[in-house]
C-alpha positions in Angstrom: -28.6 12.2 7.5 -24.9 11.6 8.3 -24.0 13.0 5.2 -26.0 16.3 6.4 -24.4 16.1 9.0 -21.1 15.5 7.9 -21.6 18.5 5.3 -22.6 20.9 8.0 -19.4 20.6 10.0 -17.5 21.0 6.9 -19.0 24.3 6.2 -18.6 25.4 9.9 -14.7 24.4 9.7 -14.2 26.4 6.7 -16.4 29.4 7.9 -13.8 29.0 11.4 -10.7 29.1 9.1 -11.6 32.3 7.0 -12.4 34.2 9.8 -9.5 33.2 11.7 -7.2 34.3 8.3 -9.8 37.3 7.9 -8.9 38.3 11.4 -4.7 37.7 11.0 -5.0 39.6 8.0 -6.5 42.5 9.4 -4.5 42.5 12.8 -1.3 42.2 10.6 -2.4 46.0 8.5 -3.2 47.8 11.7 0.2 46.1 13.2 2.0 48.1 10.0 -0.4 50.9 10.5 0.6 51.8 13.9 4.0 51.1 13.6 4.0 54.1 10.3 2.5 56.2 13.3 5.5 55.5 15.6 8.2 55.8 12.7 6.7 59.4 12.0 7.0 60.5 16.2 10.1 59.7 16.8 12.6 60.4 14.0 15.3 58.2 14.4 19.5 59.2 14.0 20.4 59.1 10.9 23.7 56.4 10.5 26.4 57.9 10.1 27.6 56.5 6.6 30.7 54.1 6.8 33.8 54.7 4.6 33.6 52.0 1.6 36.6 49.8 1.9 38.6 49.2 -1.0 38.1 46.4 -2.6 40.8 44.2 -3.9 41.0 43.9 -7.4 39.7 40.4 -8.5 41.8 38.6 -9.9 41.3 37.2 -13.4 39.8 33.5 -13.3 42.7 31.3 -14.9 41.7 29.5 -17.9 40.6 26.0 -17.0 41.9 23.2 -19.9 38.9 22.3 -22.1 38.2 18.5 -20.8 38.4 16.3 -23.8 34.9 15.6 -25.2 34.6 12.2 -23.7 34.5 9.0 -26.5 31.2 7.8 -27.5 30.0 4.8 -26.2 29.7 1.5 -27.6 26.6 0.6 -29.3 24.8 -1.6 -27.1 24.8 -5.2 -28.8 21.3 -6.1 -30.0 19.4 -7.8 -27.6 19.3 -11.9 -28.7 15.8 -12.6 -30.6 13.4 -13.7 -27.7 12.8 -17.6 -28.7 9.1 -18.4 -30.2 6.9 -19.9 -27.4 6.6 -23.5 -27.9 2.8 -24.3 -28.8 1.7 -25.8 -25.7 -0.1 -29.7 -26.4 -3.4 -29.6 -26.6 -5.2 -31.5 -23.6 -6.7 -34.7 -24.4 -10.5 -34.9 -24.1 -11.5 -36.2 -20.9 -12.5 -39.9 -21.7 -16.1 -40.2 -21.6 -17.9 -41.2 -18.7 -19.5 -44.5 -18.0 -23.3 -44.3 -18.6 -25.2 -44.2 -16.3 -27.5 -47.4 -15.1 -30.9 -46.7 -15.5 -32.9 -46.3 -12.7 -35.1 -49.2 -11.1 -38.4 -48.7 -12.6 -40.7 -46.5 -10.6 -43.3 -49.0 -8.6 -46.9 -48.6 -9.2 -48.4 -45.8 -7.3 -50.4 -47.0 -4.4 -54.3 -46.3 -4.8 -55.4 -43.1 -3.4 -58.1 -44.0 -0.2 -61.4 -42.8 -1.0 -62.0 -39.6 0.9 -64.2 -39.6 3.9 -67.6 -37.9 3.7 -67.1 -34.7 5.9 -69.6 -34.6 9.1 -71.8 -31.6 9.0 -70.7 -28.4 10.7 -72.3 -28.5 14.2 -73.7 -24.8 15.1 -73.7 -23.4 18.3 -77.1 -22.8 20.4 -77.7 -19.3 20.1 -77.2 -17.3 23.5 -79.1 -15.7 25.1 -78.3 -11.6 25.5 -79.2 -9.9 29.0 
């Protein structure tokens, strides 16, 4: 249900933002639309076109000295042999545990009392309907 639900707002949130871009995008093309109608109604003054100042001659970039190709670095010395693990001693077996003493013997079971004879079921007198 939740997830329903959850699913449903999801749509409705994306459905919001298209229409919202939808509806930018199509205010933005009549915004360019109706300013090409304004453009053509009133032609604007044409700018006069400004002499070009002359430029100054550039001058010619100097030759930089070639930097000296730098000197290759020292190999790296080789990293010292990592030392072998030492084999860890193996754990001495726990040492056993002392038995266990045995149990006291079980004492005899007591007899079981005879059961009692069960009385007989006593019945109602029957009633008597109106």
């Amino acid at each position: 249900m939740a997830r329903h639900r959850l699913l449903a707002v999801l749509m409705l949130l994306v459905g919001v933002v298209a229409a919202s871009t939808f509806h930018q995008a199509a205010a933005a093309g009549r915004g360019l639309a109706v300013l090409e109608k304004f453009a053509d109604l009133e032609p604007k003054p044409k700018p006069k076109p400004e002499p070009m100042p002359k430029q100054m001659p550039k001058p010619e970039p100097e030759s930089k000295p070639k930097p000296k190709p730098m000197p290759k670095p020292e190999p790296k010395p080789k990293p010292m042999p990592k030392p072998e693990p030492k084999p860890e001693p193996k754990h001495k077996p726990m040492p056993k545990p002392e038995p266990k003493p045995k149990p006291m013997p079980k004492p005899e079971p007591k007899p079981k009392p005879e059961p009692k004879p069960k009385p007989p079921p006593k019945h109602k007198p029957p009633t008597a309907y109106n």
